[in-house]
DSSP file (Angstrom, degrees, kcal/mol; ACC not computed):
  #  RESIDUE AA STRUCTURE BP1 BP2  ACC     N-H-->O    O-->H-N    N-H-->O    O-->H-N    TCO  KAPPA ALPHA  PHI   PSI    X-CA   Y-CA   Z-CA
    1    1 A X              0   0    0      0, 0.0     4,-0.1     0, 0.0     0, 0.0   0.000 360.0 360.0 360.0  90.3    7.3  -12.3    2.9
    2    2 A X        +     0   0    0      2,-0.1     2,-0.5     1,-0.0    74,-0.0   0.827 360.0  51.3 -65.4 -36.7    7.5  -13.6    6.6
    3    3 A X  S    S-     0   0    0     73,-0.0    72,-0.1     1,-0.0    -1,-0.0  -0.456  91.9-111.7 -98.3 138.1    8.5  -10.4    8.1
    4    4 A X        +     0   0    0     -2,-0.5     2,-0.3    70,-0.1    72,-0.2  -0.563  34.8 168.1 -84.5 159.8    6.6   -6.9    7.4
    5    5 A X  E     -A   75   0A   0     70,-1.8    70,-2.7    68,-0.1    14,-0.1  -0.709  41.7 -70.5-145.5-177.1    7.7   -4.1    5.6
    6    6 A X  E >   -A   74   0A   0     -2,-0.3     3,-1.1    68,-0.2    68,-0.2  -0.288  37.6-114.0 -90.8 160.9    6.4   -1.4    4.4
    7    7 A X  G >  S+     0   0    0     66,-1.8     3,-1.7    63,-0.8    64,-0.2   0.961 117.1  60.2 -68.5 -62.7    3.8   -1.0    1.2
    8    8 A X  G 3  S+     0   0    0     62,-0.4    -1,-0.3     1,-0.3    63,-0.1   0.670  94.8  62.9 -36.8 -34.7    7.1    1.1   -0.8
    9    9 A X  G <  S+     0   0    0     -3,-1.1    -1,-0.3     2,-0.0    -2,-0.2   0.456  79.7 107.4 -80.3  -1.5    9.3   -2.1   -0.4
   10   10 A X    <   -     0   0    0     -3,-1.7     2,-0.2    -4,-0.1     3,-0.1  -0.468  68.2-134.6 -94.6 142.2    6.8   -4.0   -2.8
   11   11 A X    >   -     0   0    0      1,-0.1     3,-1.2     4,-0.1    33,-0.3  -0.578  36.6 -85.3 -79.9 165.7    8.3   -4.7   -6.6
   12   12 A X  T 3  S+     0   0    0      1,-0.2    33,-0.2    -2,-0.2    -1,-0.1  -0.361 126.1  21.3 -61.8 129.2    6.3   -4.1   -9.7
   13   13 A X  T 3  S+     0   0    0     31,-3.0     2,-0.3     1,-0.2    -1,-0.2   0.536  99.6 119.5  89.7  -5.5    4.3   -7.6  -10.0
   14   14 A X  E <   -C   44   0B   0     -3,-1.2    30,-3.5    30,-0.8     2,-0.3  -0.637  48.1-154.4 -98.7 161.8    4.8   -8.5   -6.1
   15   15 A X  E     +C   43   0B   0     -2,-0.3     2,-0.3    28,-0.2    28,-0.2  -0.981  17.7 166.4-131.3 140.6    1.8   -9.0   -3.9
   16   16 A X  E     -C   42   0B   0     26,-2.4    26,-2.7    -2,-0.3     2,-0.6  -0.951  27.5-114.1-148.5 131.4    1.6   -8.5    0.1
   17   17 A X        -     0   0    0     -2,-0.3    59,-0.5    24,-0.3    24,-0.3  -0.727  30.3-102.3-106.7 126.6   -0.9   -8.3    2.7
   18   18 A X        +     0   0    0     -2,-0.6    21,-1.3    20,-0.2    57,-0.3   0.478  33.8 171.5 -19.5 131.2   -1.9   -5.5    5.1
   19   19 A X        -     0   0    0     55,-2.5     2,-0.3     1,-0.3    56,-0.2   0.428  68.6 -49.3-103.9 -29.4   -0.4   -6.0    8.9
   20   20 A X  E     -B   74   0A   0     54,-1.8    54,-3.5    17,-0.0    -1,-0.3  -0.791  51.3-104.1 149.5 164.1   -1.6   -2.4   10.0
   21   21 A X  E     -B   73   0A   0     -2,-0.3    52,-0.2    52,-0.2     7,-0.1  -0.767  12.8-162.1-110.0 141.2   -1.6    1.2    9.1
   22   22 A X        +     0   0    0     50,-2.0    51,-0.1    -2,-0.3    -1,-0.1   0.353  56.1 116.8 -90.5 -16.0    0.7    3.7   10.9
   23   23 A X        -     0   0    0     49,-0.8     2,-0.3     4,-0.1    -2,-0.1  -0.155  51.4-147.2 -59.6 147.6   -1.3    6.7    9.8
   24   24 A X    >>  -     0   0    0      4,-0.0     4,-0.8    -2,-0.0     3,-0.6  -0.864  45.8 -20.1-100.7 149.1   -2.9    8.8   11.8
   25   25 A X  H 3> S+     0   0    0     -2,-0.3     4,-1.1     1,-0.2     5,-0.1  -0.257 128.7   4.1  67.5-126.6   -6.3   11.1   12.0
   26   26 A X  H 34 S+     0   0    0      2,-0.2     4,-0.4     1,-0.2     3,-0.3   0.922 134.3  58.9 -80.8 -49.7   -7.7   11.9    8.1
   27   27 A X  H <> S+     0   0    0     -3,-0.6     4,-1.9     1,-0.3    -1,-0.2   0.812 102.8  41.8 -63.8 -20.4   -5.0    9.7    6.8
   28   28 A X  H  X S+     0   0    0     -4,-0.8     4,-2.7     2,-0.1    -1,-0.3   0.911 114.8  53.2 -88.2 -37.3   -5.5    6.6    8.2
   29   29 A X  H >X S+     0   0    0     -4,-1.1     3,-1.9    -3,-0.3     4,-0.9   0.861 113.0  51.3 -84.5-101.0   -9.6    6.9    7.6
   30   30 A X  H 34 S+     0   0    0     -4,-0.4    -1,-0.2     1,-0.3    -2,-0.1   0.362 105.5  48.6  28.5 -85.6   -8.7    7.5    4.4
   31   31 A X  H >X>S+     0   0    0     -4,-1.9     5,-3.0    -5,-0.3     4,-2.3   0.951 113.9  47.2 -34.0 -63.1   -6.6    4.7    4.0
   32   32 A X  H <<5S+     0   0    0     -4,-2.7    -2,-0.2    -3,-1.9    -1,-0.2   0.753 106.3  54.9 -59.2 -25.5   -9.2    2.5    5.4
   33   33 A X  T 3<5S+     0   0    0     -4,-0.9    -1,-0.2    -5,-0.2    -2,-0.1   0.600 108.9  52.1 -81.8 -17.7  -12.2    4.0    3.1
   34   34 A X  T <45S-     0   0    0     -3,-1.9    -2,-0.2    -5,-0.3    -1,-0.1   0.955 127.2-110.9 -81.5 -60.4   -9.7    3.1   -0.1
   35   35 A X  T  <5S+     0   0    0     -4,-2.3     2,-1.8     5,-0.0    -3,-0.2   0.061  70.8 140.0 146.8  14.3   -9.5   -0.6    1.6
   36   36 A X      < +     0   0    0     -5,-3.0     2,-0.3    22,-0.1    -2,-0.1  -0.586  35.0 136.9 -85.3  98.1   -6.0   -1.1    3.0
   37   37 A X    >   -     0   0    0     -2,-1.8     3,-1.1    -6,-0.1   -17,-0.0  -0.990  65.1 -55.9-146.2-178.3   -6.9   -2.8    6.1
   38   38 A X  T 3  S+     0   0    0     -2,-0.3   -19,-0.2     1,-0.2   -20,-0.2   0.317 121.8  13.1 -45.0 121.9   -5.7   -5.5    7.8
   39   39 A X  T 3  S+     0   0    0    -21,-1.3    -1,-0.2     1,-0.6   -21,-0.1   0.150  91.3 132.3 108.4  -1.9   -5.6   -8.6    5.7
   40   40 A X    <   -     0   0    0     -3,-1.1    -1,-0.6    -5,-0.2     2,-0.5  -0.458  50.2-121.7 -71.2 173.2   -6.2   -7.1    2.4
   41   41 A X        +     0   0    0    -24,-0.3    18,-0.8    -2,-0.1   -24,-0.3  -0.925  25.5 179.3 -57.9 118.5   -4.3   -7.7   -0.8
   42   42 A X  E     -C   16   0B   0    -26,-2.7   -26,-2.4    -2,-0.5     2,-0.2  -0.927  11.5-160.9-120.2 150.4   -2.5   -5.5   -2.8
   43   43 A X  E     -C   15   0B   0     14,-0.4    14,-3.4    -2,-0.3     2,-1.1  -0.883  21.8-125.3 -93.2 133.2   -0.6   -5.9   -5.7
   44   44 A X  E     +CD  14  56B   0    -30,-3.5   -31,-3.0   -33,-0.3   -30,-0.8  -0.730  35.4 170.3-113.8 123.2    1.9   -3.4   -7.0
   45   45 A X  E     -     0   0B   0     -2,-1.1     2,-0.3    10,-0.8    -1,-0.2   0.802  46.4  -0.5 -60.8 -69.4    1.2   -2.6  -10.0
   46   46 A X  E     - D   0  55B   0      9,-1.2     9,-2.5   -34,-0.1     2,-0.5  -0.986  53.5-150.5-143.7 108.6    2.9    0.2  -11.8
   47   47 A X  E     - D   0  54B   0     -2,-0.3     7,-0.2     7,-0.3     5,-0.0  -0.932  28.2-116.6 -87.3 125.2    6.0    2.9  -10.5
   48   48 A X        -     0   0    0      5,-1.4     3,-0.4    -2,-0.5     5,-0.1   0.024  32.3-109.1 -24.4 159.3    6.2    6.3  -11.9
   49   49 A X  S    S+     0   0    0      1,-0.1    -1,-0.1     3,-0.1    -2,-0.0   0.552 127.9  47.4 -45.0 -28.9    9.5    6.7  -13.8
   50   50 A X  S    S-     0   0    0      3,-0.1    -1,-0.1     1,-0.1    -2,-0.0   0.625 122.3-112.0 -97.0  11.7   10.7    9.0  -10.8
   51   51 A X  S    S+     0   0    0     -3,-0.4     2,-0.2     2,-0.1     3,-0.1   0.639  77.3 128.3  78.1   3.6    9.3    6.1   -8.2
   52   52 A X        +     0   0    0      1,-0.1     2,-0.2    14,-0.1    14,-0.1  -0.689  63.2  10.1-158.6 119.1    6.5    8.5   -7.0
   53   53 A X  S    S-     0   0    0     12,-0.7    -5,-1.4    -2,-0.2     2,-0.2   0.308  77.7-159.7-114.8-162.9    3.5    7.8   -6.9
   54   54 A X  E     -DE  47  65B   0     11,-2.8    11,-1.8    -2,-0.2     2,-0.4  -0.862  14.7-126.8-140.5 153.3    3.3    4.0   -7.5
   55   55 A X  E     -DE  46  64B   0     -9,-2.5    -9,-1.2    -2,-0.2   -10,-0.8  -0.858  28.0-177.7 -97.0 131.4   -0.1    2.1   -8.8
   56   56 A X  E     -DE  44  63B   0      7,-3.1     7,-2.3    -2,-0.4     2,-0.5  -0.976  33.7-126.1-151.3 159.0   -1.7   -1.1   -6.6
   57   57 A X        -     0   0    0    -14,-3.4     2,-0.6    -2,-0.3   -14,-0.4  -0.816  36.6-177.0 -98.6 131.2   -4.5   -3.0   -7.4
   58   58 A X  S >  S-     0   0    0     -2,-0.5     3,-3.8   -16,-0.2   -16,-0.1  -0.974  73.9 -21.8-145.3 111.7   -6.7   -2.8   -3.8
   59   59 A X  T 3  S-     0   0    0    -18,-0.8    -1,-0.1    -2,-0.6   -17,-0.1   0.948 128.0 -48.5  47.0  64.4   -9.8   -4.8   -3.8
   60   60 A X  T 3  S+     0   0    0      1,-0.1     2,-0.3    -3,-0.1    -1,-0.2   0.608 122.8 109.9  38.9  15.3  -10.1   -4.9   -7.9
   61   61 A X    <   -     0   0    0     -3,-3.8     2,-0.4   -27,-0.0    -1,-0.1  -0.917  67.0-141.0-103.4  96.5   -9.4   -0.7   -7.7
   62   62 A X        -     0   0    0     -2,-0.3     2,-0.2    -5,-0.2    -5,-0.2  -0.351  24.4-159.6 -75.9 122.1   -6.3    0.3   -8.9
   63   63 A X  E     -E   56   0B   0     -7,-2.3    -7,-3.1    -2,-0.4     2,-0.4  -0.588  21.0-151.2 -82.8 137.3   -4.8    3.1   -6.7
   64   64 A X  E     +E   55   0B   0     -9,-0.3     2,-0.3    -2,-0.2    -9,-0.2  -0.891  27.5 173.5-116.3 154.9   -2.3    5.6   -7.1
   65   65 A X  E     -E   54   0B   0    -11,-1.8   -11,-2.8    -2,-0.4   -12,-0.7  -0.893  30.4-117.6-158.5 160.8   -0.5    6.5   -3.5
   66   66 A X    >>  -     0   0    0     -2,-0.3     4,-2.1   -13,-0.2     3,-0.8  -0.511  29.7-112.7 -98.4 160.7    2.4    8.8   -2.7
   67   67 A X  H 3> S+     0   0    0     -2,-0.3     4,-0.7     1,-0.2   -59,-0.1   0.584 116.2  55.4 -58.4 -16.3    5.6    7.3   -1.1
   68   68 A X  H 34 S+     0   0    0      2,-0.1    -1,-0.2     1,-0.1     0, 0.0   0.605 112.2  48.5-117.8   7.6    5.3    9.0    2.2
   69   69 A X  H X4 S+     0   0    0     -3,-0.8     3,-0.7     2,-0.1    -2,-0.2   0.793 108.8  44.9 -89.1 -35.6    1.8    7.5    2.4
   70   70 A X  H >< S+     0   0    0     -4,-2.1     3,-1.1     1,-0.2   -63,-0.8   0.490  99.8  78.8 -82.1  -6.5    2.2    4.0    1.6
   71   71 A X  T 3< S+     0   0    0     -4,-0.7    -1,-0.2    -5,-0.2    -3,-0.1   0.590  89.0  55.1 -37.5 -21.8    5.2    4.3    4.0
   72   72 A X  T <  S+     0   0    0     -3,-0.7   -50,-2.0     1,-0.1   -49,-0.8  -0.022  88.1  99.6-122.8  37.9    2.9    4.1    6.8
   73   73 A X  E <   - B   0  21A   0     -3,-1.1   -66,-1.8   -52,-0.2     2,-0.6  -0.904  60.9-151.9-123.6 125.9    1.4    0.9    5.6
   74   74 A X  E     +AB   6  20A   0    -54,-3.5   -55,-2.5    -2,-0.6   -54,-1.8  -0.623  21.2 174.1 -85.9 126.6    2.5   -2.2    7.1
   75   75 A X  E      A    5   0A   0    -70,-2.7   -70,-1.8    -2,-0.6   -57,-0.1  -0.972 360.0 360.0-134.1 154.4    2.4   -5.2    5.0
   76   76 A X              0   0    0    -59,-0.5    -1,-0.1    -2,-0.2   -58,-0.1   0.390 360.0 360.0-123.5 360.0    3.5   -8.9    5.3
């Protein structure tokens, strides 16, 4: 992945790392307290059957996140 996209674009089994958060306020501190920031790895793990929320492995802690949250994480 040369180009970023967003943390939602990721397939089951694909791996990326953080380029920057789009969040704002309590969501981005948030973010940042789980560990997505710039230069981590995640893996994505696991998708709901209805695609939301989706599972990623972040810093050897597997995460569950909503779609309209990991939307505002930029990853390459």
């Amino acid at each position: 992945m040369n180009t970023s996209t967003c943390l939602t674009q990721l397939k089951q089994g694909q791996r990326a790392k953080v380029k920057s958060l789009l969040a704002t306020g309590s969501m981005r501190r948030r973010l940042q307290e789980i560990g997505l920031i710039e230069g981590t790895q995640v893996e994505c793990l696991q998708k709901s059957p209805a695609g939301d929320p989706v599972a990623y492995l972040i810093r050897g802690a597997v995460i569950a996140l909503r779609a309209e949250d990991s939307a505002t994480v930029l990853v390459y």
